[in-house]
C-alpha positions, 0 to 999 in steps of 0.5 A: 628053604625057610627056617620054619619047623616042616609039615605038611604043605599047605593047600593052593587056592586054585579054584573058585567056586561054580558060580565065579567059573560060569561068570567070565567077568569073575576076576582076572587071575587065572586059575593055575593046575597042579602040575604047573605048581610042582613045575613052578616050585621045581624052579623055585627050588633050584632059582633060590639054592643059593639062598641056602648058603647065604642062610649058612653063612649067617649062621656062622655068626648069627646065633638064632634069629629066624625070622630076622634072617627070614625078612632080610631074605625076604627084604633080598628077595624083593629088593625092598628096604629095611628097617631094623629095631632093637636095643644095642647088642642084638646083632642088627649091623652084624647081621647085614654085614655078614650078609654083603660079606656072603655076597660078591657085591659092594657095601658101604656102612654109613654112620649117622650122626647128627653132624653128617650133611647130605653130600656125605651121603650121596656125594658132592661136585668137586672142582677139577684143576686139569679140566677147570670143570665141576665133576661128580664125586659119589658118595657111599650111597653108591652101592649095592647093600647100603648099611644105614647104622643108626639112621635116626641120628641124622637131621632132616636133610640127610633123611630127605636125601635118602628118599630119591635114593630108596624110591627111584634107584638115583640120585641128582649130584648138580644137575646131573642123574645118577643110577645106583648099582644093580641090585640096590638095598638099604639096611637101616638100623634104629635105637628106640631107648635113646632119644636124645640126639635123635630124630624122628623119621619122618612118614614119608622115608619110613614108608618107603621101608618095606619092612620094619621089623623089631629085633628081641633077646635071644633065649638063654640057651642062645645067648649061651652060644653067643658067650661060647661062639664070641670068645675072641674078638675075631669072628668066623670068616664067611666067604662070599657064596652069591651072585647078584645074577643069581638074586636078580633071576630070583626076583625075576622068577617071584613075580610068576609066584600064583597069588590067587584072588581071594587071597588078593582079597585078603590083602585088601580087606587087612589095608583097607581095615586100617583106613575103614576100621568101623566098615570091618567090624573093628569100631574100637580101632577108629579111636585109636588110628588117625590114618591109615595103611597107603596102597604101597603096603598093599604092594608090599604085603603082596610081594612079601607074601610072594618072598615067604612062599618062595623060601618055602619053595612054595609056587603059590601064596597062601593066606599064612604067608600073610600073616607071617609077613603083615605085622613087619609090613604094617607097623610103621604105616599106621599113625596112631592117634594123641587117644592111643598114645594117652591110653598106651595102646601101640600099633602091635596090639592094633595089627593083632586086632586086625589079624585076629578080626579079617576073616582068612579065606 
């Protein structure tokens, strides 16, 4: 299911050496057969068919872009936010309107602007004559695919406003707590080239972004389909081809995805090299890293993971999957230091480093 070029399917890790199989004390993660690998992947395979279509849908407006597609699958999958970079032109609300269009769900697309207040986004209490009492009005925020356009136009209290929203799936309208629909995402799209009216996001709301992934140019023979595919300005139509049933047993099924121990390890020695660098061998990286990588990135590097092997049709995790998924779990949870920034080193480079450095199992 991925749009990755085909080969040979990589080796599970199901088996610890002799010394860890005779020590009952030798990890929690039990050890998986073949059999129940091919049974799982069979699952997998008929769980996440529809993910084909929604893969067919986007392409009938989005030209290239796989790995995009890959994460906002992905970002799908998990149900965790994201967060899309780019400058203006590359498609980044297309694509996530095109996605709830593929789906019979709600979207609501919210413009940021500096002027916009809190109950714009989560709504407000009104006062009705009839009844003489407040009642909840909700605000677009109340949906299932949340397109956040340009999020780092709005100021302070509209940011803080979203945090309750993306972490716990609710948000307070008075004195009353309301749950937002099920399944919930929040697609965010940021400008980096202008920084005037705009603000920073802060730490805190850019961690609860699962993904952050930074969105280039087309090829020119892509751009060259986009010339002869946006001739008009009416574009394809795309039909709704998904349940949010089917993404919800989809997500039900991603959780039972093997992840074997040593690649948990691997998981941890790569967060763990961002708070620690000098432990990991990376004493360069201290200079430059003020703090490093929380435990969510460890859950997020784990259930991303999960995401690619799933749209590989894959029931284990391997350590490419890693890899593949790591630089757009990690590169928004490193702040970097006055150093760094004076010597123009940027997180990618430092991601790079710590891929280039961890030992693979």
């Amino acid at each position: 299911m991925s749009s990755r070029a085909p080969g040979p399917a990589p080796d599970p890790i199901t088996h610890r050496n002799e010394e860890d199989d005779m020590n009952p004390e030798a990890g929690t993660v039990p050890r998986i057969s073949e059999a129940e690998l091919e049974s799982q992947a069979e699952r997998i395979r008929e769980a996440g068919a529809f993910l084909e279509d929604v893969r067919g849908a986007l392409a009938r407006r989005i030209v290239g872009q796989e790995a995009l597609v890959d994460r906002v699958l992905a970002s799908l999958l998990t149900g965790g936010h994201i967060l899309l970079e780019g400058v203006p032109g590359l498609a980044k609300t297309l694509m996530v309107r095109t996605l709830a269009e593929s789906i019979h769900t709600t979207f609501q697309r919210i413009q940021f602007t500096p002027d916009l207040l809190p109950a714009d986004v989560i709504g407000t209490l009104i006062w009705d004559e009839n009844s003489h009492r407040f009642s909840a009005k909700k605000g677009p925020i109340f949906a299932n695919i949340v397109l956040a356009d340009e999020i780092n136009r709005a100021p302070a209290k509209v940011q803080s406003a979203l945090l309750e929203a993306m972490q716990e799936r609710q948000v307070t309208i008075g004195d009353e707590t309301h749950a937002l629909p099920v399944p919930f995402l929040v697609m965010a799209t940021q400008n980096p080239i202008e920084h005037e009216g705009t603000y920073p996001l802060p730490e805190a709301q850019v961690d609860r972004f699962m993904f952050k992934v930074r969105v280039g140019y087309p090829t020119r023979e892509e751009e060259r389909r986009i010339m002869r595919l946006m001739v008009s300005e009416d574009l394809p139509h795309v039909d709704p081809v998904a349940e949010p049933r089917q993404i919800l047993a989809a997500r039900t099924l991603l959780a039972t995805i093997y992840l074997d121990e040593r690649v948990e390890d691997y998981i941890l020695a790569l967060v763990l090299a961002t708070r620690e660098p000098a432990r990991s061998g990376l004493a360069e990286l201290t200079q430059w890293i003020e703090f490093g990588a929380s435990p969510r990135a460890t859950i997020y590097l784990a259930r991303a993971a999960r995401a690619i092997a799933f749209l590989d049709g894959r029931g284990f995790v391997v350590p490419e999957d890693v890899q593949t998924i790591a630089r757009d779990v990690l590169r928004h949870r490193l702040v970097l230091t006055f150093q760094a920034e004076a010597e123009q080193v940027d997180v990618e480079r430092i991601v790079d480093r710590l891929l280039e450095t961890v030992p693979v199992p």
